[in-house]
KEVOPA-65837 format. One record per residue (C-alpha): x, y, z; residue number from 0; residue in three letters. Coordinates in nm, 4 decimals. Example, Ala and Ser with C-alpha at 12.3 -4.5 7.8 and 13.67 -1.06 7.14 Angstrom:
<xx: 1.2300 yy: -0.4500 zz: 0.7800 num: 0 residuo: ALA>
<xx: 1.3670 yy: -0.1060 zz: 0.7140 num: 1 residuo: SER>
***
This chain:
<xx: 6.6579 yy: 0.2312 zz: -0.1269 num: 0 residuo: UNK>
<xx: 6.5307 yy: 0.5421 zz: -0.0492 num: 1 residuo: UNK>
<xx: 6.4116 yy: 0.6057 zz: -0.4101 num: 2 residuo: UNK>
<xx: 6.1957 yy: 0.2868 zz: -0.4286 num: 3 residuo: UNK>
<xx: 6.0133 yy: 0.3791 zz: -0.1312 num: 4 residuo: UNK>
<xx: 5.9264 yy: 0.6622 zz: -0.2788 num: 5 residuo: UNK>
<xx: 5.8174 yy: 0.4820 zz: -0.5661 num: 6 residuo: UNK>
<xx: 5.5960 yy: 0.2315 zz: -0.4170 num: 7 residuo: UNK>
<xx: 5.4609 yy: 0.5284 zz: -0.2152 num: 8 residuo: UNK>
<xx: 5.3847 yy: 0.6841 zz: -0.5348 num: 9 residuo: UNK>
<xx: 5.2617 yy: 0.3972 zz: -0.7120 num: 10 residuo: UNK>
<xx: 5.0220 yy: 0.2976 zz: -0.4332 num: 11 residuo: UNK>
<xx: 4.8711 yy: 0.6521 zz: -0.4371 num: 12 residuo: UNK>
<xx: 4.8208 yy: 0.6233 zz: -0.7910 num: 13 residuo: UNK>
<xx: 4.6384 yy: 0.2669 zz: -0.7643 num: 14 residuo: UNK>
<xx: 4.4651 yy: 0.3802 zz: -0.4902 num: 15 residuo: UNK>
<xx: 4.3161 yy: 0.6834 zz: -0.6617 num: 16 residuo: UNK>
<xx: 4.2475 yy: 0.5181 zz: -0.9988 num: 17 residuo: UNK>
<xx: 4.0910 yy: 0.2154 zz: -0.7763 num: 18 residuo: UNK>
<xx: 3.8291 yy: 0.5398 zz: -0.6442 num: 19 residuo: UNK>
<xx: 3.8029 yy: 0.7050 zz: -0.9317 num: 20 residuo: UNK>
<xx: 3.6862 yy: 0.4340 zz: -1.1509 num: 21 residuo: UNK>
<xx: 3.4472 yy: 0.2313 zz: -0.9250 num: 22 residuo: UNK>
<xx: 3.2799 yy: 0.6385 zz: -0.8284 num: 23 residuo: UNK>
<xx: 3.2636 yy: 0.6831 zz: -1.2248 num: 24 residuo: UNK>
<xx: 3.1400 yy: 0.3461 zz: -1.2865 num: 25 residuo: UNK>
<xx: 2.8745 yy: 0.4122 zz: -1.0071 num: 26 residuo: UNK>
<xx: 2.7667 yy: 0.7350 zz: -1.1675 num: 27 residuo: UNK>
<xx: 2.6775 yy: 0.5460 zz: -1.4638 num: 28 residuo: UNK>
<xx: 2.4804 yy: 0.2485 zz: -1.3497 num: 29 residuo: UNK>
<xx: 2.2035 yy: 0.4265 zz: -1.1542 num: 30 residuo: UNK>
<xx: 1.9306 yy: 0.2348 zz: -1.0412 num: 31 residuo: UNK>
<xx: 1.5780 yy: 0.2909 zz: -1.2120 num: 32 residuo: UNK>
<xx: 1.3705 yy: 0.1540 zz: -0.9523 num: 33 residuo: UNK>
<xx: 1.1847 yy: 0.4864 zz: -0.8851 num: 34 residuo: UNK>
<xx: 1.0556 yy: 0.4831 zz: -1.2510 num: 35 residuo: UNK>
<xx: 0.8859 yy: 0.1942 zz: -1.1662 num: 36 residuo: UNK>
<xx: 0.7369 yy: 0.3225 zz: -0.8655 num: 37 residuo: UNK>
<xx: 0.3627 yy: 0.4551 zz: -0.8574 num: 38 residuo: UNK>
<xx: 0.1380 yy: 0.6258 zz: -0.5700 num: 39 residuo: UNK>
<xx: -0.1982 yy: 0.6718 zz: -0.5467 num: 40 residuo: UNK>
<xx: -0.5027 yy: 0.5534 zz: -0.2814 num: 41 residuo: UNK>
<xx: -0.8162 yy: 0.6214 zz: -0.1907 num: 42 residuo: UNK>
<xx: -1.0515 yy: 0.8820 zz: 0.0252 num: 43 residuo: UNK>
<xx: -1.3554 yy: 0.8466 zz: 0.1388 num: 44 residuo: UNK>
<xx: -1.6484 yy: 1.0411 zz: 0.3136 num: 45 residuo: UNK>
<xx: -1.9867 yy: 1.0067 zz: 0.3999 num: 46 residuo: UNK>
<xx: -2.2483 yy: 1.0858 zz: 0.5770 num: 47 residuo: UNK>
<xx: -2.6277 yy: 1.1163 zz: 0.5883 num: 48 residuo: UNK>
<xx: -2.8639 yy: 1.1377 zz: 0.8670 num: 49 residuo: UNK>
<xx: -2.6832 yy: 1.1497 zz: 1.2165 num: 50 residuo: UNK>
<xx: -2.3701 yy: 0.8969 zz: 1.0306 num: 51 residuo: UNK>
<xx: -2.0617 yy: 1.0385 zz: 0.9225 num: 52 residuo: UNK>
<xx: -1.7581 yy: 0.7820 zz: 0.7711 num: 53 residuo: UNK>
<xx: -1.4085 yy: 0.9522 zz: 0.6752 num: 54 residuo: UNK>
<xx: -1.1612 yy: 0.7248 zz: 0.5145 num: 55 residuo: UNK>
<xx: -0.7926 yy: 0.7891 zz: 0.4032 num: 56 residuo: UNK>
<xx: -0.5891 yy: 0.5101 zz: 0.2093 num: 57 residuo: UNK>
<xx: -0.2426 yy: 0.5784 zz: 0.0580 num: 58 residuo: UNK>
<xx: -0.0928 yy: 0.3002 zz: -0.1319 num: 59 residuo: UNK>
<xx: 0.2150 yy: 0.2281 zz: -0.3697 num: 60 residuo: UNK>
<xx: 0.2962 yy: -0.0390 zz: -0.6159 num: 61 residuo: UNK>
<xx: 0.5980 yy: -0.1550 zz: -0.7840 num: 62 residuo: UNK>
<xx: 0.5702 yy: -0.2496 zz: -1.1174 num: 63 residuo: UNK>
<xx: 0.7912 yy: -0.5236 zz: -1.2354 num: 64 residuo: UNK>
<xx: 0.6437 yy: -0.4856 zz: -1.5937 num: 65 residuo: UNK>
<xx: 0.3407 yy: -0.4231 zz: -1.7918 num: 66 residuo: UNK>
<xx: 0.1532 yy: -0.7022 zz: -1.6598 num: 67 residuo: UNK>
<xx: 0.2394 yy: -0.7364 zz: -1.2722 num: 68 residuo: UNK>
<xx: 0.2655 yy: -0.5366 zz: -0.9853 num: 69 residuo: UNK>
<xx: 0.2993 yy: -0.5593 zz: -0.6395 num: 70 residuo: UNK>
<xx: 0.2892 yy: -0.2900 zz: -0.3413 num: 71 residuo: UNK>
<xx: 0.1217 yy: -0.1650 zz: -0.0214 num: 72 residuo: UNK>
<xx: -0.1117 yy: 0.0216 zz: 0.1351 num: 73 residuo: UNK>
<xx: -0.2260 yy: 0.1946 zz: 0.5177 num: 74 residuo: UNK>
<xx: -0.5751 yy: 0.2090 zz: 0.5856 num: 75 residuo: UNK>
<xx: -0.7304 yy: 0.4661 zz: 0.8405 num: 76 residuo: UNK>
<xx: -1.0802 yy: 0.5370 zz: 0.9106 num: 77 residuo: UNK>
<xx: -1.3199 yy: 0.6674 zz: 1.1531 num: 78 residuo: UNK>
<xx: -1.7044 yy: 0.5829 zz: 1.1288 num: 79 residuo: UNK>
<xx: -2.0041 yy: 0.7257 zz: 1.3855 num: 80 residuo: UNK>
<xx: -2.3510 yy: 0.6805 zz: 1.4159 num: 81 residuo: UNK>
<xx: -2.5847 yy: 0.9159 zz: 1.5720 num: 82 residuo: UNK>
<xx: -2.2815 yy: 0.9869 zz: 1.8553 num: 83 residuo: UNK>
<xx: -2.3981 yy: 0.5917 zz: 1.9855 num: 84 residuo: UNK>
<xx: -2.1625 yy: 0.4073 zz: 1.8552 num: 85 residuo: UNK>
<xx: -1.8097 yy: 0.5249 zz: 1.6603 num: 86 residuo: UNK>
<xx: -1.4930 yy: 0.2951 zz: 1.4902 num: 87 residuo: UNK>
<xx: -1.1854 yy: 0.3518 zz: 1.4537 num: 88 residuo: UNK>
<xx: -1.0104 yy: 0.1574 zz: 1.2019 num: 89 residuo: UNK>
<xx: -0.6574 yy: 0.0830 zz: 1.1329 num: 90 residuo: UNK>
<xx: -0.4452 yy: -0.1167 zz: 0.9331 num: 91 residuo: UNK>
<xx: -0.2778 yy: -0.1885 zz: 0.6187 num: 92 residuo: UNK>
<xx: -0.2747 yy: -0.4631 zz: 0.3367 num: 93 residuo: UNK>
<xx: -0.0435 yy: -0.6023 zz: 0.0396 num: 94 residuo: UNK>
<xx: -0.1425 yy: -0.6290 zz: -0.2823 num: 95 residuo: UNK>
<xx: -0.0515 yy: -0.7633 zz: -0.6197 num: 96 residuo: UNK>
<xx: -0.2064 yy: -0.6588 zz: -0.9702 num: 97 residuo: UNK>
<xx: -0.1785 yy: -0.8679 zz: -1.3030 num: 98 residuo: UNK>
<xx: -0.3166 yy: -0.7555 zz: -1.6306 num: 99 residuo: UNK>
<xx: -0.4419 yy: -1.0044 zz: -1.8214 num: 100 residuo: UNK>
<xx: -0.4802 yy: -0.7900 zz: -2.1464 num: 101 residuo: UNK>
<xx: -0.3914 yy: -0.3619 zz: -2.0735 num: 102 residuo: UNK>
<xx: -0.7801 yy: -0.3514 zz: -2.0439 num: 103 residuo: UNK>
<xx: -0.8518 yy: -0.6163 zz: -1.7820 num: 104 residuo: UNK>
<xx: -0.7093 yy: -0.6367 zz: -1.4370 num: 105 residuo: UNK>
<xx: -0.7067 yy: -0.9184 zz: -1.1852 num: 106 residuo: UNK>
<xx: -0.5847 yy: -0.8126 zz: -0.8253 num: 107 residuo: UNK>
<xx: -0.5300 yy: -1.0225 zz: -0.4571 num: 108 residuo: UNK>
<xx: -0.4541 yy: -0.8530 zz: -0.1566 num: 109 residuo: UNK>
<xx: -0.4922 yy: -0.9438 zz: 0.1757 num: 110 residuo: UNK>
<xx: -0.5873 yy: -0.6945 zz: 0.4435 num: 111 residuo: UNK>
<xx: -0.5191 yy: -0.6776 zz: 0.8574 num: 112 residuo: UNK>
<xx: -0.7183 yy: -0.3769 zz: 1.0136 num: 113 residuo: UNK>
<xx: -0.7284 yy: -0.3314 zz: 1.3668 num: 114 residuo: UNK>
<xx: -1.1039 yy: -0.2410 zz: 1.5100 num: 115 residuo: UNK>
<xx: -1.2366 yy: -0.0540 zz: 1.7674 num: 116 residuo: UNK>
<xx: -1.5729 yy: -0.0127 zz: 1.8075 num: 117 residuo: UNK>
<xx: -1.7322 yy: 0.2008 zz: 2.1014 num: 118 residuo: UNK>
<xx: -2.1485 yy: 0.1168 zz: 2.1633 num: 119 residuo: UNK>
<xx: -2.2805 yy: 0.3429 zz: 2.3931 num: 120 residuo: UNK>
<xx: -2.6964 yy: 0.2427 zz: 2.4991 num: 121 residuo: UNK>
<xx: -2.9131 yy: 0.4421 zz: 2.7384 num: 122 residuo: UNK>
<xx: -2.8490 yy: 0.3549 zz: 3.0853 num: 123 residuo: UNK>
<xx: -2.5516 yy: 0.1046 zz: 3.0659 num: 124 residuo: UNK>
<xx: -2.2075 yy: 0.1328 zz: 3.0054 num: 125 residuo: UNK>
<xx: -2.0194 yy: 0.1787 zz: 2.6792 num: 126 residuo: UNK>
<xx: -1.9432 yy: -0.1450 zz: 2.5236 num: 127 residuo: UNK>
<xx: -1.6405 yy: -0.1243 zz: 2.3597 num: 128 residuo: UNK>
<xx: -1.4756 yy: -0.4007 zz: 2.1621 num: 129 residuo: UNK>
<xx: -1.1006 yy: -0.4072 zz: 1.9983 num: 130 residuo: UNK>
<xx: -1.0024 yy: -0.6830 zz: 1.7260 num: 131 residuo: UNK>
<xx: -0.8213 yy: -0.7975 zz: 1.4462 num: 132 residuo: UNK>
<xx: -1.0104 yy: -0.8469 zz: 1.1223 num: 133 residuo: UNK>
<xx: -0.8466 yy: -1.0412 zz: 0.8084 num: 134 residuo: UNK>
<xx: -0.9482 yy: -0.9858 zz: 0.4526 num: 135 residuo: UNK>
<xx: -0.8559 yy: -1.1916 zz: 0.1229 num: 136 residuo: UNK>
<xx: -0.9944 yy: -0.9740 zz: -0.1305 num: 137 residuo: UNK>
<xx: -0.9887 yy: -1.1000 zz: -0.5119 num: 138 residuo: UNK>
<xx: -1.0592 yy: -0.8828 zz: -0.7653 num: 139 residuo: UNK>
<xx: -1.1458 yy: -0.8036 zz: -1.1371 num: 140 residuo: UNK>
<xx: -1.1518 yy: -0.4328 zz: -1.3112 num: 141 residuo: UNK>
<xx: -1.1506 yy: -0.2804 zz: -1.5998 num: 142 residuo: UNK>
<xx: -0.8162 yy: -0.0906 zz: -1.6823 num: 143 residuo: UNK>
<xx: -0.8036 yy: 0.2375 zz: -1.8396 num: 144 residuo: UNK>
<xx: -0.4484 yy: 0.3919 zz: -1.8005 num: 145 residuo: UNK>
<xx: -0.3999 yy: 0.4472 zz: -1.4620 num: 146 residuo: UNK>
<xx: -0.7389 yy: 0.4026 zz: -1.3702 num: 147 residuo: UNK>
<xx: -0.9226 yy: 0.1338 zz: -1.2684 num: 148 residuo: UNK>
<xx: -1.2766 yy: 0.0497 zz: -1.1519 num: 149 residuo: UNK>
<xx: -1.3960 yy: -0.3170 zz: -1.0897 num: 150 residuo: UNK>
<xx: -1.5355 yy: -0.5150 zz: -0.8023 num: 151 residuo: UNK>
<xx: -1.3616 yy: -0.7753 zz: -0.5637 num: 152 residuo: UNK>
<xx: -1.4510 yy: -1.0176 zz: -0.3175 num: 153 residuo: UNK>
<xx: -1.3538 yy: -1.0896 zz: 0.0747 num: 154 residuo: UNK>
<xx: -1.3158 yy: -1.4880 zz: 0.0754 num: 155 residuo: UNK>
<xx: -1.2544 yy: -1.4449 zz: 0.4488 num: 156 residuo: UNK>
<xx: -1.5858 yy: -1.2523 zz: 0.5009 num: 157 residuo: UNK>
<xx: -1.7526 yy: -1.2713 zz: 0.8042 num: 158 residuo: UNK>
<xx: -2.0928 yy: -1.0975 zz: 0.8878 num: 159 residuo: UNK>
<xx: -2.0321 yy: -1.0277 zz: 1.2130 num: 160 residuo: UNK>
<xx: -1.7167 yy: -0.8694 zz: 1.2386 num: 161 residuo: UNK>
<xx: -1.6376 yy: -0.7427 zz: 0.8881 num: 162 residuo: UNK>
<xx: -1.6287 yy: -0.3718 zz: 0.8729 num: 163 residuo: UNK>
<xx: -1.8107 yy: -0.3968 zz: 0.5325 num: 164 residuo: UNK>
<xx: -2.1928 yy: -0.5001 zz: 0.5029 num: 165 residuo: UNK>
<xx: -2.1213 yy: -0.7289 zz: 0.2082 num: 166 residuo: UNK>
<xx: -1.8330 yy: -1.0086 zz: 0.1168 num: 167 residuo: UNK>
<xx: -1.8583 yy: -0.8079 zz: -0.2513 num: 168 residuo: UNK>
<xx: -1.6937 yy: -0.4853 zz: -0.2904 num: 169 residuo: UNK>
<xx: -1.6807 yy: -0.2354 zz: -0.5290 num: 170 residuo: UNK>
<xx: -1.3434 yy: -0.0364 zz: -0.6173 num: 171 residuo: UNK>
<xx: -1.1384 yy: 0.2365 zz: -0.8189 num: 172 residuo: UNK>
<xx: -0.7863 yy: 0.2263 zz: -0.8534 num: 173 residuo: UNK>
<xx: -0.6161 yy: 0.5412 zz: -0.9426 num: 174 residuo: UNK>
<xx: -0.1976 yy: 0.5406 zz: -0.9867 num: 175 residuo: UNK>
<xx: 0.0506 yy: 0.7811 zz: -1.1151 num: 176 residuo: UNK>
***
């Protein structure tokens, strides 16, 4: 009796070790590529001129399901002033999705949420400052060189008043690696 517990003992060990040792071997072996298909890349922007200064920093990343689509996301941060009168701060971030039609021609959507804040200071009354939400549905079309790309898109959404960009058309350049 004493011998078959043993056994069983044993022979549970065993199972219980091969049961490990195959499924951390098989786990070695089936490692997931999904990092390959990752890319990074953004945007930054500055400029100024007389009394306005606008700083912009954009990081974004994309997952690329295959040579014709991608999707991914990106933060948006700026800071715009004007004479020291009136300043923004802008926040937000947007998702985005890329299709090639052919290598050389790109077609893009994304839709944007940045929080404003706008500060307007006028001789002899109080700031006036205003916080919102502003919504963008961009669609685009560039021309694709590698990871480059340079194109135009559109706001659908625009609206003149409260659109942190003077026109509904935009210009862009994509850069990914």
């Amino acid at each position: 009796m004493r011998k078959s517990k043993l056994w069983c003992n044993g022979s549970l060990c065993f199972i219980i070790f091969l049961l490990f040792g195959t499924s951390s071997i098989f786990s070695q072996n089936n490692k997931s590529d999904f990092w390959q298909h990752v890319r990074f890349g953004g945007g930054i922007g500055l400029s100024f001129g007389d009394g306005f200064f606008s700083g912009t920093l954009a990081p974004s990343a994309i997952y690329e399901f295959n040579d014709q689509f991608a999707a991914g996301v990106a933060l948006n941060g700026t800071y715009a002033s004007l004479k020291n009168n009136n300043n923004a701060t802008i926040l937000g971030g947007s998702i985005l999705a890329l299709y090639n039609v052919i290598p050389e021609i790109q077609l893009s959507a994304e839709f944007e949420e940045l929080n404003v804040n706008r500060t307007y200071k006028y001789l002899g009354s109080p700031d006036v400052t205003t916080n919102y939400w502003y919504p963008a549905l961009f669609l685009g079309a560039g021309f694709r060189s590698n990871n480059f790309t340079i194109g135009v898109r559109y706001d659908v959404l625009f609206d003149a008043d409260e659109s942190i960009y003077a026109s509904a058309f935009a210009p862009f350049v994509r850069v990914y690696f």
